[in-house]
TIGU-298283 format. One record per residue (C-alpha): residue in three letters; residue number from 1; x, y, z. Coordinates in nm, 3 decimals, m for minus. Example, Ala and Ser with C-alpha at 12.3 -4.5 7.8 and 13.67 -1.06 7.14 Angstrom:
# TIGU-298283
SITE   residuo   num        px        py        pz
SITE       ALA     1     1.230    m0.450     0.780
SITE       SER     2     1.367    m0.106     0.714
END
This chain:
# TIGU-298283
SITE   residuo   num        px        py        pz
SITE       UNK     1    16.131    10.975    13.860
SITE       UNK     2    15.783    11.108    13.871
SITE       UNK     3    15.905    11.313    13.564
SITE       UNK     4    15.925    10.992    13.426
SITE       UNK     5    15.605    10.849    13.520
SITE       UNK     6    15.445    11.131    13.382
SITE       UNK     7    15.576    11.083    13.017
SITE       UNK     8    15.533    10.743    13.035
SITE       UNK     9    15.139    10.782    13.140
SITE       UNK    10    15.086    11.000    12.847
SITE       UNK    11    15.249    10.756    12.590
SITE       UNK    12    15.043    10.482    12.727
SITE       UNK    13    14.711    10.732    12.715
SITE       UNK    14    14.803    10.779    12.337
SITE       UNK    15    14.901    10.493    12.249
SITE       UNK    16    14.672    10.245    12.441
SITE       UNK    17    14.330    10.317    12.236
SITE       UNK    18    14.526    10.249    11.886
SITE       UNK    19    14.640     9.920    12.048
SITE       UNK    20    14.273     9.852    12.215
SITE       UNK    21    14.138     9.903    11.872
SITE       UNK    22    14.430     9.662    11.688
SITE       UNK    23    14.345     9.358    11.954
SITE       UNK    24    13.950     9.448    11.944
SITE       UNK    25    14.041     9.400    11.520
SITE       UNK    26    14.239     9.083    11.537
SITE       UNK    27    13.986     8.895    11.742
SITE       UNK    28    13.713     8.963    11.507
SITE       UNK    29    13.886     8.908    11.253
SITE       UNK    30    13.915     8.549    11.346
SITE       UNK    31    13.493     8.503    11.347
SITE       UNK    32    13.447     8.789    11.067
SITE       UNK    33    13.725     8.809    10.751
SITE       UNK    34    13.549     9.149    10.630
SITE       UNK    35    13.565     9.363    10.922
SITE       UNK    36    13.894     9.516    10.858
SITE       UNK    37    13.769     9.634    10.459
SITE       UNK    38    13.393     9.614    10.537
SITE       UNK    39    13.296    10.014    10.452
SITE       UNK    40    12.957    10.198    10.532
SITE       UNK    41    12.895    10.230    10.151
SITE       UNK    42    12.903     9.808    10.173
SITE       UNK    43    12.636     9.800    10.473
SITE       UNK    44    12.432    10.047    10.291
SITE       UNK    45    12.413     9.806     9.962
SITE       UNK    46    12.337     9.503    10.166
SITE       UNK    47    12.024     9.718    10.354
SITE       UNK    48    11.920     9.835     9.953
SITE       UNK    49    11.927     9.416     9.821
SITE       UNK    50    11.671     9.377    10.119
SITE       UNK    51    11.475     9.623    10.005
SITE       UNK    52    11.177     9.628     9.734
SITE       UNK    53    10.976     9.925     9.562
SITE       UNK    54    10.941    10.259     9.711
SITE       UNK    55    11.153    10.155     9.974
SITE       UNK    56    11.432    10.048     9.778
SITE       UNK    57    11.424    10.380     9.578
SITE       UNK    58    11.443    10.563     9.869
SITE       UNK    59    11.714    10.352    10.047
SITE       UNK    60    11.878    10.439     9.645
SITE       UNK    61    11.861    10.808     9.726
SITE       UNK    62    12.001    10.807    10.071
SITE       UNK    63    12.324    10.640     9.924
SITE       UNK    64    12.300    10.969     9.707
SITE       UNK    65    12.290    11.216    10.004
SITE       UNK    66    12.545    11.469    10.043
SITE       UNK    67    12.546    11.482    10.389
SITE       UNK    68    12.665    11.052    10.377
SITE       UNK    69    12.922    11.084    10.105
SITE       UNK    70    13.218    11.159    10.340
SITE       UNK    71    13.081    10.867    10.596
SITE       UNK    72    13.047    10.594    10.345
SITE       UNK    73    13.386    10.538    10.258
SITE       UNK    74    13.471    10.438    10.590
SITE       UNK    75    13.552    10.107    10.728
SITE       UNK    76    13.303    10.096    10.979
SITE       UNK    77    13.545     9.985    11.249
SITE       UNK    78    13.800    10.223    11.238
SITE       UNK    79    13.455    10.481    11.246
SITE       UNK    80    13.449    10.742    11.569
SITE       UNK    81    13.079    10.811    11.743
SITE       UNK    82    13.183    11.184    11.624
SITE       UNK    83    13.216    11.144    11.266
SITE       UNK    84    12.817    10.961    11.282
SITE       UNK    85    12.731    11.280    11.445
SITE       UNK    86    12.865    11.477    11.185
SITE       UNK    87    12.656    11.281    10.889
SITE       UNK    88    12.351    11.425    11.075
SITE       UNK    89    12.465    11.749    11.125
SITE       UNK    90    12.504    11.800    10.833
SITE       UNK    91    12.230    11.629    10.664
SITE       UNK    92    11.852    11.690    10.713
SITE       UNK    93    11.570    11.451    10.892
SITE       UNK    94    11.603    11.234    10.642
SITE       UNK    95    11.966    11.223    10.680
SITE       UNK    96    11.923    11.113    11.082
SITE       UNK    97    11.656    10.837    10.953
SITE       UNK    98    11.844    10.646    10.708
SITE       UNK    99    12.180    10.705    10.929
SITE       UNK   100    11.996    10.556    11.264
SITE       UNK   101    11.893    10.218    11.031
SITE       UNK   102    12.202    10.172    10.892
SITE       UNK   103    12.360    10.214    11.227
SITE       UNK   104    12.137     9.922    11.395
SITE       UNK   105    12.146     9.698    11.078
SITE       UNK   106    12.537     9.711    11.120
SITE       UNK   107    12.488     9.622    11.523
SITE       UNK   108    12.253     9.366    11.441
SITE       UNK   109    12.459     9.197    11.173
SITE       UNK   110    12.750     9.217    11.447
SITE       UNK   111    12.998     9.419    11.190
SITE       UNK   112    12.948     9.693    11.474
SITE       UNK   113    13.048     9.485    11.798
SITE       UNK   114    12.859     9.762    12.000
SITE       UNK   115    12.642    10.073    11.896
SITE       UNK   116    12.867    10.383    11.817
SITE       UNK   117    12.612    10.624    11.961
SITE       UNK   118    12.377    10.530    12.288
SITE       UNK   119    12.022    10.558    12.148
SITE       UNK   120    11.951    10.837    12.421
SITE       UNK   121    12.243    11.058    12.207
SITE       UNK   122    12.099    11.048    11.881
SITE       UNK   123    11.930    11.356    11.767
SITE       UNK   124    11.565    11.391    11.807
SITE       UNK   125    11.402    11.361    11.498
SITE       UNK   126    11.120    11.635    11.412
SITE       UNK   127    10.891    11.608    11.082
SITE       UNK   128    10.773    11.924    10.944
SITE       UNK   129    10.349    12.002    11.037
SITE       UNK   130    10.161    11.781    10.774
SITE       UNK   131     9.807    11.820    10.672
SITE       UNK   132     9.515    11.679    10.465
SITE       UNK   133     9.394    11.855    10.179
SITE       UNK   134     9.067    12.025    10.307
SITE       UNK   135     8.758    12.004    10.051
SITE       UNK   136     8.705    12.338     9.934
SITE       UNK   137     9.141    12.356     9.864
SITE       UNK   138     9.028    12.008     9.646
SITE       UNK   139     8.745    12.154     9.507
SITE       UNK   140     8.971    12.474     9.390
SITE       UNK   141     9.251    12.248     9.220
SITE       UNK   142     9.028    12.104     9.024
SITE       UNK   143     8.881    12.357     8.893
SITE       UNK   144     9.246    12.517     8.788
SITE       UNK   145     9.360    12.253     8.661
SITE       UNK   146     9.297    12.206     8.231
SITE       UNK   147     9.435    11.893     8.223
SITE       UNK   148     9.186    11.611     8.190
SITE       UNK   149     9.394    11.355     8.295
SITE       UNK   150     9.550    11.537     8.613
SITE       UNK   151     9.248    11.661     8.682
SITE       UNK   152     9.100    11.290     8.719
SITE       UNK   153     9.404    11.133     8.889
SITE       UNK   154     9.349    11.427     9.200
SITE       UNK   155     8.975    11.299     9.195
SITE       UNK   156     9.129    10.911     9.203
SITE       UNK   157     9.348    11.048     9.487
SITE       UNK   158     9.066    11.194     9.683
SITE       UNK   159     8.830    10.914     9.676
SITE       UNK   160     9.046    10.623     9.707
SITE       UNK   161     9.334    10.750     9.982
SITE       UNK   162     9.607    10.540     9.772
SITE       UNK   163     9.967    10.678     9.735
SITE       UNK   164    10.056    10.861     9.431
SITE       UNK   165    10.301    10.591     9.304
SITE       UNK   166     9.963    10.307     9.288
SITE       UNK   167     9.696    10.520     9.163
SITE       UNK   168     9.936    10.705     8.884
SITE       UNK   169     9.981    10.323     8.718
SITE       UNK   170     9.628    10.209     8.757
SITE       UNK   171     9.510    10.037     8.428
SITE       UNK   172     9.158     9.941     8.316
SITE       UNK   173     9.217     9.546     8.375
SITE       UNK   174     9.190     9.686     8.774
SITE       UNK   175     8.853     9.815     8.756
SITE       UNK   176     8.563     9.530     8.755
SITE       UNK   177     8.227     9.712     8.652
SITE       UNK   178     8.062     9.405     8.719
SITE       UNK   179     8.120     9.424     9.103
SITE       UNK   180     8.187     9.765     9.124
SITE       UNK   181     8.551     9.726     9.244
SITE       UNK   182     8.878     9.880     9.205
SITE       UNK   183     9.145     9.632     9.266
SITE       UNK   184     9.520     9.710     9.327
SITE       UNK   185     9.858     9.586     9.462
SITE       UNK   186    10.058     9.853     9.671
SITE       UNK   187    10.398     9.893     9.481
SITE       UNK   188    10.533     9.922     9.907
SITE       UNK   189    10.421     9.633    10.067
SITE       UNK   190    10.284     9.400     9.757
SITE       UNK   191     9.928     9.384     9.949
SITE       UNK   192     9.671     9.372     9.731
SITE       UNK   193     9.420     9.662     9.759
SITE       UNK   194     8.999     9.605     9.711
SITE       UNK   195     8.776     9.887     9.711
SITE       UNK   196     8.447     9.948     9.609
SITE       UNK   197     8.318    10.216     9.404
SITE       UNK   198     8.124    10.500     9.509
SITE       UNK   199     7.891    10.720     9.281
SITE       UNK   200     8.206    10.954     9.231
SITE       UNK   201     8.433    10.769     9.193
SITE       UNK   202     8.209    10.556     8.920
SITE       UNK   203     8.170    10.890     8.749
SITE       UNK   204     8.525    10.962     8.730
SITE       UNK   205     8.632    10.614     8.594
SITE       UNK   206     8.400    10.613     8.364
SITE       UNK   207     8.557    10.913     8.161
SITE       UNK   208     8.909    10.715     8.177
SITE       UNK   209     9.044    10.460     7.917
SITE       UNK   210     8.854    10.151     7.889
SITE       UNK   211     9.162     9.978     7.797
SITE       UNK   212     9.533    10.042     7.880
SITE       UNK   213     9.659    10.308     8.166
SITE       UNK   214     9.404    10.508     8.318
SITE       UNK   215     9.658    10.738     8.323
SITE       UNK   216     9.896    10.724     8.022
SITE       UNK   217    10.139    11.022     8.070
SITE       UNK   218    10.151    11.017     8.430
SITE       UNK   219    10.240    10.640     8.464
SITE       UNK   220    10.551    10.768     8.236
SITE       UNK   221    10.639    10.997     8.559
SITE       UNK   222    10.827    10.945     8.867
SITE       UNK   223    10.710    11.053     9.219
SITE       UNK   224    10.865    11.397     9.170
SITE       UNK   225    10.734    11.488     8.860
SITE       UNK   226    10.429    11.459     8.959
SITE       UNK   227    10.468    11.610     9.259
SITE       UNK   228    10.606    11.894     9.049
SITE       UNK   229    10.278    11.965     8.839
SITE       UNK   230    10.087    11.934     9.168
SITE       UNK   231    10.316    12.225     9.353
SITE       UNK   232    10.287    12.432     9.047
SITE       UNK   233     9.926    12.414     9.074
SITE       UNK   234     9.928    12.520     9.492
SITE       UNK   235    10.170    12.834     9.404
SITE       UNK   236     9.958    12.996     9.136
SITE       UNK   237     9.688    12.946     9.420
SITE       UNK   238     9.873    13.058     9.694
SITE       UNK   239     9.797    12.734     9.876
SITE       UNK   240    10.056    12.592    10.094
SITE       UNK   241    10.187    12.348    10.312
SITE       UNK   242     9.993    12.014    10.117
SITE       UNK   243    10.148    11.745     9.858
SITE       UNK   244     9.970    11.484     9.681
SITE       UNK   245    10.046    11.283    10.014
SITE       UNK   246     9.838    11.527    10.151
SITE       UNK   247     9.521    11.334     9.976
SITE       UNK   248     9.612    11.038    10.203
SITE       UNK   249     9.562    11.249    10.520
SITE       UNK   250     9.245    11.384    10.382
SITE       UNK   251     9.097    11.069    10.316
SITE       UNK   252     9.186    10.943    10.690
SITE       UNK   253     9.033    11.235    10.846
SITE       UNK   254     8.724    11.184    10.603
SITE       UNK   255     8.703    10.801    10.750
SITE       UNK   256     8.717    10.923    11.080
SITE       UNK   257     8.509    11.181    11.092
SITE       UNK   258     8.217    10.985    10.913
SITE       UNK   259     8.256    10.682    11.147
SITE       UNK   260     8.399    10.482    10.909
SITE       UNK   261     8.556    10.159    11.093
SITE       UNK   262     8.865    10.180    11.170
SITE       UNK   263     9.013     9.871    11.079
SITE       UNK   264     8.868     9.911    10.721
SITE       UNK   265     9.035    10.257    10.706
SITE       UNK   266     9.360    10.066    10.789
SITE       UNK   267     9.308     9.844    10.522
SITE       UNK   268     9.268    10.053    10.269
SITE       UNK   269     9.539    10.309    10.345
SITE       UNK   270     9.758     9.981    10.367
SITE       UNK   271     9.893    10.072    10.704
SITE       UNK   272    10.013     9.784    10.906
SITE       UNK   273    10.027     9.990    11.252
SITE       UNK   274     9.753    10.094    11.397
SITE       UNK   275     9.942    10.390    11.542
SITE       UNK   276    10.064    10.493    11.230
SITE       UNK   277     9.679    10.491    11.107
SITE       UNK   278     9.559    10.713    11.363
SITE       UNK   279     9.851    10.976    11.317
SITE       UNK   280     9.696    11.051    11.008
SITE       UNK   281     9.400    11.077    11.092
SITE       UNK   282     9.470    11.286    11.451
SITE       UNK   283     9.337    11.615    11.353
SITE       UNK   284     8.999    11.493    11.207
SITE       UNK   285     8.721    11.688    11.405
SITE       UNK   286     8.466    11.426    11.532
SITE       UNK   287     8.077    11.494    11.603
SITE       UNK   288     8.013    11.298    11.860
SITE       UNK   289     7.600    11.188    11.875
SITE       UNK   290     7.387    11.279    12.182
SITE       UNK   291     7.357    11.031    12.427
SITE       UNK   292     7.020    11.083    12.506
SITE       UNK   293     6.976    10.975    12.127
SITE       UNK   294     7.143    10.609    12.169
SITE       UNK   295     6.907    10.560    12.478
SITE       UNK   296     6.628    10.656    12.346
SITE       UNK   297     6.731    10.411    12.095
SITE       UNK   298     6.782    10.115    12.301
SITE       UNK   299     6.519     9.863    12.260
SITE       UNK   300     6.436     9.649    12.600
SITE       UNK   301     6.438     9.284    12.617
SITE       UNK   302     6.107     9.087    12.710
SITE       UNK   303     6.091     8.740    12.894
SITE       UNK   304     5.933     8.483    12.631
SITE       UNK   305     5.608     8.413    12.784
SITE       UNK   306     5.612     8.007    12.693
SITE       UNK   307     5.939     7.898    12.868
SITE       UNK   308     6.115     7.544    12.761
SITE       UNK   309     6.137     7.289    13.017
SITE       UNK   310     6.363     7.326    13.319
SITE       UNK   311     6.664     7.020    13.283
SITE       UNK   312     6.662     6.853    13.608
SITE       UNK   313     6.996     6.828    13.830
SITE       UNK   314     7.085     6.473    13.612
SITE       UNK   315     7.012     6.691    13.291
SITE       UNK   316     6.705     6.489    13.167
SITE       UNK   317     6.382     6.681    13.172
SITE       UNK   318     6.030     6.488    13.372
SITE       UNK   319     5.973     6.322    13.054
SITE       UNK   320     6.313     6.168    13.012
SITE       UNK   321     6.290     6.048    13.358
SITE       UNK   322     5.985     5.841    13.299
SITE       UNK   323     6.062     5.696    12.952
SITE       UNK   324     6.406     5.611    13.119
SITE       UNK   325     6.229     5.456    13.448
SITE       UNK   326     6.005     5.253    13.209
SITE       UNK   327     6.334     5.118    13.035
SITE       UNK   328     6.493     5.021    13.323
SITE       UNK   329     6.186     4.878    13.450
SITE       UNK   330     6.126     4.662    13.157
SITE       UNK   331     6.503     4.529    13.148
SITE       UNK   332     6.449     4.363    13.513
SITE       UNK   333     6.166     4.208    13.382
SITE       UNK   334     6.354     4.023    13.107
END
């Protein structure tokens, strides 16, 4: 008999998460028709429709990765915690990124009735050391590089802190001589961009077209491309571990380290988070002034030597108490 039990247990141990899985199925399939054919490729479109610009090119590529092709076929019911953990495994940070995302957007839509991994169990995720372009590194590309037009765009980079994606597409219609302004919407988050122009960057525009593209082959490019002629550039210089992104941490640090305020700095990187701001801009090496200079600086206040009238407790000064005696006064009268 306890032979039997045994046996039995074991069937029922096998069996039992199948059937767990088959009832857990059938009642959402009465609230949700798609959750028995609903596949991680499927989520993964309906995060890329939400998407716009640079995001939605890079949500594009992730469908691309390697590391997601043997996930995405899935039904994401029938998916194991395991086979998640595999997908990052096997991919690289970006990998564990776009996989964490598309694991909440599928809890949050409810096509996941709970999360597959506990957000303590996910792999940490750790960016590789990034740093700004330093001045004289700036000053040396440029003076490698033969290309007029490359050579300008790093100087548009440098001064104005945008991403590579606006500045490369910048036409003349965005630059008002008038008021000395460059004016821009960010391809990522459709917020226009206003900033004025320096003596530089004056100089710089004013070698560009006056009509058209600033920057007519390079707005033919995509992101890598141009990253590509930018690495080529570092290697024959033996200068490593920058990308044109790079220019956006330089120009944060800059800000910073000028005193700059920090909330126009925000604007004009286009950051939304303040936290995010200040990352790049965490190794910028401050001077701070003397204090002894601010004090000496402080100017004292002085008590004005002809003081206004004192309000009495009813809020009417001597003089408004009289004329409004006399008023009183002459109503009795009457």
């Amino acid at each position: 008999d306890a032979a039997d039990q045994i046996v039995l247990a074991k069937n029922q141990a096998l069996r039992q998460p199948a059937l767990n899985l088959q009832i857990a199925r059938a009642y959402l399939a009465g609230s949700d028709s798609g959750v028995a054919t609903r596949t991680w490729a499927m989520a993964l479109d309906a995060i890329i429709q939400t998407k716009q610009g640079s995001t939605r090119e890079r949500w594009e590529r992730a469908a691309k990765d390697k590391a997601l092709a043997p996930l995405l076929p899935k039904i994401i019911m029938e998916t194991r915690a395991e086979e998640v953990l595999a997908a990052v495994t096997r991919g690289k940070v970006s990998t564990n990124i776009q996989l964490r995302k598309l694991h909440n957007f599928c809890v949050a839509m409810t096509w996941l009735p709970w999360p597959l991994v506990p957000k303590p169990q996910w792999p940490a995720i750790r960016f590789k050391e990034r740093r700004a372009v330093t001045a004289e590194e700036h000053q040396r590309i440029l003076e490698r590089e033969r290309e007029p037009e490359r050579r300008a765009f790093y100087e548009c980079c440098w001064h104005l802190g945008g991403s590579q994606s606006d500045l490369a597409v910048l036409k003349a219609e965005d630059v008002d001589w008038e008021r000395q302004v460059v004016s821009f919407f960010r391809a990522k988050t459709g917020v226009a961009q206003i900033v004025r122009m320096g003596p530089g960057l004056a100089e710089i525009l004013g070698s560009l077209p006056r009509t058209g593209p600033l920057f007519p082959h390079l707005a033919t490019l995509n992101e890598k491309q141009r990253a590509s002629y930018f690495q080529c550039i570092c290697r024959r210089l033996k200068i490593t571990g920058i990308s044109l992104h790079s220019y956006r941490y330089a120009w944060a640090e800059r800000a910073k380290t000028a005193g700059y305020p920090e909330r126009f700095a925000q604007e004009a990187l286009g950051h939304n988070s303040k936290a995010v701001h200040r990352a790049y801009a965490r190794h910028a090496a401050v001077l701070l002034p003397s204090l002894e200079d601010y004090e000496s600086k402080v100017v004292p206040f002085r008590a004005i030597s002809d003081p206004l009238p004192k309000p009495t407790l009813n809020g009417l000064s001597r003089n408004g108490e009289q004329l409004l005696e006399r008023k009183v006064e002459a109503a009795r009268r009457e």
